[in-house]
Each structure stands twice: as structure tokens, then as C-alpha cells.
N, C-alpha and C positions, 0 to 999 in steps of 0.2 A: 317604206316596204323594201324598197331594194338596196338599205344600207343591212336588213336586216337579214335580207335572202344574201348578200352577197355575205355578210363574216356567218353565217348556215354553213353556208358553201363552204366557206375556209376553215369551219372545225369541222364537217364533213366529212372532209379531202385530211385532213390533219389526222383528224381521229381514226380514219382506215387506214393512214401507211403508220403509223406509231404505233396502233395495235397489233396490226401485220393481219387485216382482217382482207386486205386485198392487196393487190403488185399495184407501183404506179402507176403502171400503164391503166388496169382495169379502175381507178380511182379518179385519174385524171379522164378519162375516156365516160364514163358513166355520173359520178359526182356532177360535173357541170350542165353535162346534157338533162338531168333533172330538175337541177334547180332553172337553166338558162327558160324550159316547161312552166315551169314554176311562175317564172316572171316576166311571163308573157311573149315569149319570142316567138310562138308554134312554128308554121315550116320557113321561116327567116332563121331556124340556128341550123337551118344546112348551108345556108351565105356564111354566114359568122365563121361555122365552123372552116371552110373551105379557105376565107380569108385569112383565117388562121394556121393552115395549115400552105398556104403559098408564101407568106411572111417567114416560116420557120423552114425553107426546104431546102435554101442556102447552109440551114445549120445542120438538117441530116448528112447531106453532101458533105460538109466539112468530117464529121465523124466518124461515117462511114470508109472514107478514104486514107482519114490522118490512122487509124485503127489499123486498116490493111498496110501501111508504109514502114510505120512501127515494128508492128508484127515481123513482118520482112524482115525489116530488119537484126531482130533479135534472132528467126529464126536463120538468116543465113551468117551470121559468127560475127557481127558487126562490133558488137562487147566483148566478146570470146577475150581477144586479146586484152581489153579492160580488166576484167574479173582475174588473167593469168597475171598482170602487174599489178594490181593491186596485193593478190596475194604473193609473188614473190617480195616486196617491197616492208608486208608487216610481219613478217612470219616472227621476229623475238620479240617485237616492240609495241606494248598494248596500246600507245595513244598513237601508234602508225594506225593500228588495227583500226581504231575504232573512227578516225578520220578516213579512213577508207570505203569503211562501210558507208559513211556518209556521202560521200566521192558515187559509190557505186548506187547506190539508191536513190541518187540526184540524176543520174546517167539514164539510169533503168524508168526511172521513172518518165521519160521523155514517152515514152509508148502510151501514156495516160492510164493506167489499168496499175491500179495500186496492192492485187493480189500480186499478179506478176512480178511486181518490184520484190514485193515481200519471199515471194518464193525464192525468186532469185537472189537475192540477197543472204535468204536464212540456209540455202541449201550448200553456198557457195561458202558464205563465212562462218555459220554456227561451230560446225566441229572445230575450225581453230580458237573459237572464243574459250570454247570447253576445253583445249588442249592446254593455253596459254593459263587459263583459270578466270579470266575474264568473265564480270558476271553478263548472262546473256538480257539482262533488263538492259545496259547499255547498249546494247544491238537495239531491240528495239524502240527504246527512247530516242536514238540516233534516226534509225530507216523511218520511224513515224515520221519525226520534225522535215525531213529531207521531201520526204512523199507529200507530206501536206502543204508544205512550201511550193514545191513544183506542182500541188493541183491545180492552179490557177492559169496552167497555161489550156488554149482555147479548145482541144477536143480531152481533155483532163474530165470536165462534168461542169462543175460550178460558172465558169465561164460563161457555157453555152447555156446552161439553164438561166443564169442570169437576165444574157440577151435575149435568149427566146421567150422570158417574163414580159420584157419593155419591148420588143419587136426591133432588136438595133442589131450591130452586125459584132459579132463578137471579136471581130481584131482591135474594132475601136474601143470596145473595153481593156483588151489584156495588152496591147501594142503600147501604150503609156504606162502602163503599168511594168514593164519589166523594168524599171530600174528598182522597184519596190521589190519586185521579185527577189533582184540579185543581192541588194540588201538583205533581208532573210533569208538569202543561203548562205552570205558571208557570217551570220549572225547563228546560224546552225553550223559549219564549222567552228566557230568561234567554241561554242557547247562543245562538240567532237573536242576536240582538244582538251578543253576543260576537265572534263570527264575522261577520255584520255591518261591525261595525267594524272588523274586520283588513283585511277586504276593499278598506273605506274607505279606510284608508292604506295600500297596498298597490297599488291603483289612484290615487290620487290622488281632486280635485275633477274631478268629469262636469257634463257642461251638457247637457240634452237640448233638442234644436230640434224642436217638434212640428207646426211651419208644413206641413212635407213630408206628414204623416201624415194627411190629408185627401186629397190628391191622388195617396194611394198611392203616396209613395215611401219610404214607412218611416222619416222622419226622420233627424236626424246624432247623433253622440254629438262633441263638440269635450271637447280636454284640453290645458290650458295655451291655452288660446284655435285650436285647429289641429283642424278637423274631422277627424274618423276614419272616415268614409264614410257614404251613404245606404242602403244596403240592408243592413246590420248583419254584422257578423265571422261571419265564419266560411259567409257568405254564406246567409244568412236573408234573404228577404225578405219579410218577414208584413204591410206595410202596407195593401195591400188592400183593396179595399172600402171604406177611410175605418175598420177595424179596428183598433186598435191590440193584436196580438197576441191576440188574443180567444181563447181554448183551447176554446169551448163556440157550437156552430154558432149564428149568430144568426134562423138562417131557418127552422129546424127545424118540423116540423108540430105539433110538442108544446106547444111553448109557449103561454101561459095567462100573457100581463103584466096582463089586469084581474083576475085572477084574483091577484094578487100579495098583497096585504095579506091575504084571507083563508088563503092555504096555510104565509104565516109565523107568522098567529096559531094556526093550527090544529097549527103543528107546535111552537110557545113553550107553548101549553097541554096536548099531548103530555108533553113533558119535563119539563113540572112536576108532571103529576098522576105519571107515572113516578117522580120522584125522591117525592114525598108517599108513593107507594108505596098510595093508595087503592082500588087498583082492581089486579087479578094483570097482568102483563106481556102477556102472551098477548091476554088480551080485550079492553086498553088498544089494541095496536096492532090487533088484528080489525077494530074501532068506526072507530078513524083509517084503516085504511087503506080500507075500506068506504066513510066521508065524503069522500076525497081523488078515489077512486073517479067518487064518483059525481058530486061537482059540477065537477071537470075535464072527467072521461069519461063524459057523460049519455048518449050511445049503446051500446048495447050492444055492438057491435062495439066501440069505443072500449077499451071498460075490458077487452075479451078481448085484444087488441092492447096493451095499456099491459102486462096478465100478462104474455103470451106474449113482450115484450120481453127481462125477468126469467127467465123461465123455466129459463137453465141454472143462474143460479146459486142458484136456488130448489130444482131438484131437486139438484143435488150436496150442498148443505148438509142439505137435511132428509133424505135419501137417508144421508149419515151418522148423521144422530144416531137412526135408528129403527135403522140395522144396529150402533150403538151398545149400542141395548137388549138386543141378542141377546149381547154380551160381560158386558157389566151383569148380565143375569139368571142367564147362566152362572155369574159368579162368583159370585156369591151363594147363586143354587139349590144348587151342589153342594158347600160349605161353603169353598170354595179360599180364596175371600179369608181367613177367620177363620185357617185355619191355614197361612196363611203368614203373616200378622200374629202367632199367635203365635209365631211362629217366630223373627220380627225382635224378637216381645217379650224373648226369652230370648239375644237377641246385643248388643243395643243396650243399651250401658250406664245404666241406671239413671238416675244422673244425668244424663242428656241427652234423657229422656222428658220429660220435662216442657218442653221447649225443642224440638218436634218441628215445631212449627207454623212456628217464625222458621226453622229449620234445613228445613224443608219450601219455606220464600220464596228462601233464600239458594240450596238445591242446584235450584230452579227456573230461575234464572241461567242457568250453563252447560247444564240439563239439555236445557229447551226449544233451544237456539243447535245442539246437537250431532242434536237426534233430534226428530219431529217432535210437532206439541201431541195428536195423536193416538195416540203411542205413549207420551208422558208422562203425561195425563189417564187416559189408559184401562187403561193397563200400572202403573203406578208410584204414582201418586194416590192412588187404591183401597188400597193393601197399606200407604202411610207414613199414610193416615188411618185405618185398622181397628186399628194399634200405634197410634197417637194417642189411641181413645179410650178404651184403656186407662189413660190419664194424665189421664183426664176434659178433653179437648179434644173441641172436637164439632169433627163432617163441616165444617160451614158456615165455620168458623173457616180450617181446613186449607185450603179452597177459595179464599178471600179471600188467603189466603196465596201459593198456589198462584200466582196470575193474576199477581203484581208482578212478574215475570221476563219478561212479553209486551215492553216495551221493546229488550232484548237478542234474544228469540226473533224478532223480529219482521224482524231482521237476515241471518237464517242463509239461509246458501245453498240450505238445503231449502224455505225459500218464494219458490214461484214470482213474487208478488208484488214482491217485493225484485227478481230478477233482472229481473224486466220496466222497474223503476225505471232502474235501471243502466242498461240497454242505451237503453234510448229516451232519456236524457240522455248517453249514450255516454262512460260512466264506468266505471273498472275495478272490480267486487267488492273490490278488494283497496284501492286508494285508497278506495274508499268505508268498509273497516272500519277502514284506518288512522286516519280522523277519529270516526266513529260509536261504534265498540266502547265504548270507556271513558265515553265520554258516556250512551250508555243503561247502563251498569252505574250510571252515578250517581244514573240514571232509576227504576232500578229502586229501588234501595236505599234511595232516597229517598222512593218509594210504600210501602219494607216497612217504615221508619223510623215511618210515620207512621200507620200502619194499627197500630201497635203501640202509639204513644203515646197515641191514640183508642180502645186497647182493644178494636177488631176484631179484633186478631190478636192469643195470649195469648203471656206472655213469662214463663213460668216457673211 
């Protein structure tokens, strides 16, 4: 009965966030406390739940903070200067262009919030893509692969959902995993480039005239020596202000340029005490987002306004992962997960246990692309890690496993992110998967390839 209530549960929970008949909060929140009814727990799944929700509160804490520090950052001019050299650096040369964009959407993406990347990215470089002739599908093949890549770091989504699935701490998932990371990012430049260069010959040699571009008229682009107009293809005219395509407002009231050298070192010594792993994630960013706080935003109205900026996407994320803990505890409190684990212990053959982790990375691929990281993490996860460790694989292994299919996942048409990339570069889904697809399957494959050879991930 309870292998039966428990996969209920999981196409339940599947079947309201893939229809989009409820948010995952109210599915995660409602779906288990029914079935947890269901299957005899009466007022014991207010333990369950509670216990679930003290296990996961180190991970709101991390989210909540890593979101505000980010944030900050971007809002006080942290990239400003990234964005102004990236585009002084490609302005004639489209495989400059298009590894930059990669460059920049790896950068951007550190704030974990993959709109924002996108925004930032398509606001900043689209008009030169259009001016250069560059097709904008390379934009976003590029800022997908780069975005999906860096989801994986710990207040990103997948990470945290992961660990908050298995009750583990999220650095010990992604803290081993960055050498995988950085491999598919070298492995997403590598693309940049490639594509880069097609471009190059495909368009020929460009000659940017930047005389114009002070006086606000957006410059020429000439080919074969024969100007191709001042206010750029497709009728952009971003010259402006003496701007050159600037994506990120220069007037803004946030910004903090003397404040520049200390927000970069404070955010270089961030990421290194993170990756050292000395200090738990949560309290690491607490500390920073606190100092970032307070010597940007010394008034107090200041630093309530810099929150309040964040705010939606602080309560949706952590607004998940606590209505998380109430799926979490149910499974557990009322034994579902163990017996449907055992259950898949006695169908799954034998020999293919011991290989649950890599076959865990591999069905993560398509899994995440089809259904969302909400119904994989929290539906699916759970029940192929409970038969894992019957094979003596731990949780934490399964998890690391878990995350190298964000590449591909990060593609699907169920992330609103993605779709917001497309439209604002005015690119079709369907063009964009005909370049992207296979390129993040290599992405991935290539983080599960090497998470394996490092022995994060066990193989056999």
C-alpha cells in the first residue's frame, strides 16, 4: 500500500506542476499532506513535517542571503565594468562577440537567477549582434550553455533542491563538483569559438567605425570597404549618450564606482572561502551579504530598499524549498520512500545496482528537458537514491550525479527563463534547440564523465 500511495504521490506532485494546475509551492505543500492522511500518519505529519522543515533551513538561509549578495552586487556596478570590456574588446570581430557573450553570461550568472542573466546579456549585446549581422540564435545557444552550466552552483536551484530531497548539505554536493563545473565551461567556450568562427566566415571581414559613436549616432559597420549604415540592421539605434550598447543603466542610483575594488575583493574572497569549504554556505553568505549591506547601504532605509528590490525572487525560492520540507518529511515519516525503494530493489536488475549513480546522471539528461527540476528532485531523486544505497552509494554521491543534466534541463521549454531568452532576442524555441540540444548533452556528459574519473561519482 504505501509503494502504491507513495508513486500516487509522485504523479500527483508531477502531474500539477507539468500541467501548471498549481505553483510548487501549493503542490509541494498540499499533494503530500494528503496522501502523508492517506497513509496513516494523522496528527504525527505535524512531526514529520516540522522535522522537515528544520533539516531544510540551513538551505533557506543559504538562498535567501546568496540572492541579497548577488543582487548587490549587480546592483551596485560590480559588472558595469565587465559588460563595458567585453564590449569595447568585440566590437568588429564576431567570434570576439560571441565568446564574450559567453564570458558575460558565465559572470552574470553567479547571482543564480537565469532571467537576469538573460536580460543582461540580451540587453547589453543583442543590438551589436544585429549591427555586426550576427545571427542572434548564437546569442542564445551561447548564454543557454553558459547559464545551464553555472546552474549548478549552490543557491542556483538544482543544487539546493537536490540536497533538500536527501536532507545533506549542499556544499557537499557542489564543493566536489566544481572541477566538473569548470570543465563545461571550458567545453562552452570551446563551442563560443567554434560558432564564433563560422560566423566569421559566413559574414566575412567587418570594420567597425567608432568616430559616430560619441556623437550618438551608433557607428558603421563597412564590408568589402562599402558602409552598411549608421544606426545598425535591423534598425537599432543604441548609440546614445556616447553609450555604446551599454545593457546596464549608467545613471542608476545604486551604483558604488568607489566602492568598486572593495565589492570585487569582498566577493574573490567569498568564493574562495566557499570553494575551501571553511566555513557552512549559509553563514558564509549571511557574513557577506551583511558587509556588502552595510558599507554600500549605511542607511537604513538603504539596505531595506536594496532587500525589498529582491524580494520576489527571494520569497519564491525559499517559499519552495520550506514547502519542500513538508514532501521531504512525509516521505520519510511515513516509510513511502523505503518501500518503494524496496520495491525498485527487487525489479532492477542486480547487476545494474551498483551503476545507479552514473545511470542516475545519464536518465537525469532527458529527465530534467521533459518535467520540471521540481518534479525530478523531489519525485524521482528520493526513490533512485533509497535503491542506491542499498548498493552502498551514499545520498551525496546520487546528488552530484543528479545536478550534471542542468545543461540540457536548462533548455526546456518548462523554464520560463529560457523562453524569456528567445523572445527578447526574437529567436524561435525551435531554432534555438536545433543548435543548443546536442551541444548541452555534451555538456553534460562531459561534467558526468569527469565527476566519475574524480571519483565523486562511483562507477561500479
Amino acid at each position: 500500500m504505501l509503494v502504491i500511495l507513495g508513486f500516487l504521490m509522485v504523479a500527483a506532485f508531477m502531474f500539477l506542476i507539468l500541467t501548471k494546475r498549481a505553483t510548487p509551492v501549493v503542490a509541494l505543500t498540499l499533494v503530500p499532506v494528503i496522501f502523508g492522511l492517506l497513509a496513516g500518519a494523522g496528527l504525527g505529519i505535524g512531526d514529520m513535517i516540522t522535522d522537515g522543515i528544520k533539516s531544510l533551513a540551513p538551505t533557506a538561509a543559504l538562498l535567501f542571503f546568496a540572492i541579497i549578495f548577488f543582487g548587490i552586487m549587480i546592483d551596485v556596478g560590480l559588472f558595469d565594468p565587465l559588460v563595458r570590456g567585453i564590449l569595447r574588446l568585440v566590437r568588429n570581430d564576431p567570434m570576439k562577440l560571441v565568446v564574450g557573450t559567453a564570458i558575460l553570461a558565465m559572470v552574470v550568472s553567479l547571482d543564480g537567477d537565469g532571467s537576469t542573466t538573460f536580460i543582461i546579456v540580451t540587453s547589453a549585446l543583442l543590438p551589436l549582434y544585429l549591427k555586426l549581422g550576427v545571427s542572434p540564435v548564437i546569442l542564445t545557444v551561447v548564454a543557454g550553455l553558459a547559464n545551464g552550466t553555472m546552474n549548478i552552483i549552490p543557491w542556483g536551484g538544482p543544487t539546493v533542491r537536490a540536497a533538500s530531497a536527501l536532507g545533506i548539505s549542499p556544499s557537499d554536493v557542489f564543493v566536489p563538483m566544481v572541477p566538473s563545473m569548470i570543465v563545461g565551461l571550458i567545453i562552452v567556450l570551446l563551442f563560443a569559438v567554434h560558432l564564433g568562427i563560422m560566423e566569421r566566415r559566413r559574414i566575412g571581414k567587418l570594420i567597425y567605425e567608432p568616430e559616430l559613436v560619441a556623437s550618438g549616432g551608433g557607428g558603421s559597420i563597412r564590408k568589402g570597404g562599402k558602409a552598411t549604415g549608421g544606426a545598425g540592421t535591423g534598425g537599432s539605434d543604441n548609440g546614445e549618450s556616447g553609450q555604446f550598447f551599454d545593457g546596464l543603466d549608467p545613471n542608476r542610483d545604486t551604483l558604488r564606482p568607489k566602492l568598486l575594488w572593495f565589492n570585487a575583493a569582498l566577493t574573490v574572497i567569498l568564493l574562495v572561502i566557499l570553494v575551501m569549504d571553511i566555513l557552512p554556505i549559509p553563514v558564509l553568505f549571511m557574513i557577506a551579504a551583511s558587509i556588502a549591506l552595510t558599507v554600500n547601504f549605511p542607511k537604513v532605509k538603504e539596505q531595506g530598499d536594496a532587500i525589498a528590490r529582491h524580494s520576489s525572487s527571494i520569497v519564491s525560492v525559499v517559499a519552495m524549498v520550506l514547502a519542500a520540507a513538508i514532501l521531504t518529511g512525509v516521505f520519510q515519516g511515513t516509510g513511502m520512500v523505503e518501500a518503494m525503494a524496496e520495491w525498485l530493489l527487487n525489479v532492477i536488475p542486480s547487476g545494474m545496482g551498483p551503476y545507479l549513480a552514473v545511470i542516475t546522471g545519464i536518465l537525469s539528461i532527458p529527465l530534467t528537458f521533459f518535467m520540471t527540476n521540481d518534479a525530478f528532485y523531489f519525485g524521482i531523486l528520493p526513490v533512485l537514491t533509497e535503491t542506491a544505497s542499498k548498493y552502498g552509494i551514499d545520498p551525496v554521491e546520487m546528488a552530484r550525479a543528479s545536478i550534471t543534466g542542468q545543461p540540457v534541463h536548462l533548455q526546456s521549454p518548462l523554464v520560463p527563463a529560457i523562453l524569456l531568452l528567445v523572445t527578447l532576442a526574437g529567436v524561435s524555441l525551435a531554432d534555438h534547440h536545433k543548435k543548443v540540444l546536442w551541444r548541452a548533452v555534451v555538456v553534460s556528459l562531459a561534467m558526468l564523465a569527469v565527476g566519475i574519473v574524480l571519483g565523486q561519482i562511483p562507477f561500479g
